[in-house]
C-alpha positions, 0 to 999 in steps of 0.5 A: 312810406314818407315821414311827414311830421306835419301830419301829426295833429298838434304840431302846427299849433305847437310851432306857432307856440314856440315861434310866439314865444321866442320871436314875439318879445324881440318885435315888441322891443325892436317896435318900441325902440322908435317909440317917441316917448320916454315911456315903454308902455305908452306910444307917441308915435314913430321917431328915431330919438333913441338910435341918436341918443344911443350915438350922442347921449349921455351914456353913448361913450359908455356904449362905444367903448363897451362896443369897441370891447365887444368887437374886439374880443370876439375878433380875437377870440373867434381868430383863435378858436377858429384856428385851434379848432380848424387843427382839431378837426384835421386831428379828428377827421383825417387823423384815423383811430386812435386811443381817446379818440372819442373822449377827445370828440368828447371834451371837444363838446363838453362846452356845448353841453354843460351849462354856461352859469356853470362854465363861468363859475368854474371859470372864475374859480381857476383864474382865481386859484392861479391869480390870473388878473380880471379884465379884458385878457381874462374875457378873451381867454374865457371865450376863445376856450368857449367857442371852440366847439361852436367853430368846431362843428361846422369845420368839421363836418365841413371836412367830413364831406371832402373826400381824402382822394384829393390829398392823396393825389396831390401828395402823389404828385409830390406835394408836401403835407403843408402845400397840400393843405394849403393849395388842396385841403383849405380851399375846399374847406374854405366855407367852413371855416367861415362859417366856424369863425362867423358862429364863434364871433357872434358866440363871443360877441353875444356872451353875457354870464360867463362875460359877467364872471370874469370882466372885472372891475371897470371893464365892459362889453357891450351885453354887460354894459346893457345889463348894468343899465338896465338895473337901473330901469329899463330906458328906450335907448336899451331897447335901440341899443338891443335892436342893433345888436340883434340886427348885427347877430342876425345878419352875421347868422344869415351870413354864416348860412349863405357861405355854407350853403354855398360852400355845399354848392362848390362841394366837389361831386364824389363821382367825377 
């Protein structure tokens, strides 16, 4: 017997919920950010004022300088953690048993799992204890220790569906353990990796509380620059400046989604 879950009475409805929910705030902010008016509330008709004020206004140096910030940081922070986490799977898929093994899968997990207001405090505390100076290097530590497990889990279970068949037969052909790496194991484990750096980077790029812990003074990324304006009352060109990111997030997702799913396409068939 097939499960189908649609058939149980209610879950269509529920869906629509959850779906209004989350998605139904987003198009009221992306439709009233080419809203004509200074005001949020009343409509004026359609101009793109806002996307040019957020380019040449009075806070766009303020915004291109929180926005290098950002993209700077999540370039480095997903380069790192992608790369501590491509060895980790390695260790964990192809390193057989071990003792600790799972308490290692474990601590690997554990910044998925613990609350991020939480992270950031503990975070905070530890830079203070050691007298680690607040500022960009502290933001870049914080996140490359944060999107490990994010870039984690698509390279491993990216590396769990390769079969240890073509290591093997490449070290009988005389291959050492770093050719076949390189020439064997990384192609094939291409996409997903990719698709770990794609998630850390938007992970890093996106991050607010734990950003907003350890910044510092006079140091802003884009989420916390929006943020800090927004205490100051909402304005039309956040709302223009909060569509991009999130056009930006969301072509890097769908990105992230089309190399794994062409990374399952290339997947080398298990029979031949």
């Amino acid at each position: 017997m097939t499960f189908d879950v649609r058939r149980y009475r209610g879950f269509f409805g529920l869906t629509m919920l959850c779906l209004f929910i989350l998605y139904v705030p987003l198009l009221v902010v992306m439709v009233y950010s080419f809203n004509d008016s200074r005001s949020i509330t009343n409509w004026e008709g359609v101009s793109l004022r806002w996307y040019v004020d957020v380019f040449t206004g009075p806070e766009s140096e303020k915004f291109k300088q929180a926005a290098w910030n950002s993209l700077t940081i999540a370039l480095s922070a997903a380069i790192v953690s992608t790369t501590i986490a491509t060895a980790a799977a390695i260790g964990m898929v192809r390193g057989g048993a071990f003792r600790g093994k799972s308490a290692t899968f474990a601590l690997i997990s554990l910044p998925i799992m613990v609350p991020e207001i939480v992270t950031a405090v503990a975070t905070l505390i530890f830079f203070s204890t050691i007298a680690f100076p607040l500022g960009t290097l502290s933001i870049l530590v914080a996140h490359i220790v944060f999107c490990i497990p994010f870039a984690y889990l698509p390279i491993s279970a990216r590396l769990q569906g390769i079969e240890a068949s073509y290591e093997e037969a490449a070290q009988d052909l005389y291959a050492g353990r770093w050719a076949t790496f390189r020439h064997v194991l990384f192609p094939i484990m291409g996409p997903g990796i990719m698709s770990g750096f794609l998630l850390a980077f938007i992970i890093s790029l996106d991050d607010f509380i734990i950003t907003n812990f350890v910044k510092g003074a006079g140091v802003e990324t884009l989420p916390t620059a929006i943020f800090g304006s927004v205490k100051q009352g909402i304005q039309p060109n956040i709302m223009a400046l909060s569509t991009l990111l999130l056009l930006f997030s969301i072509a890097l997702v769908t990105l992230s989604y089309f190399i794994g799913k062409r990374g399952e396409a290339l997947q080398p068939d298990r029979g031949d």
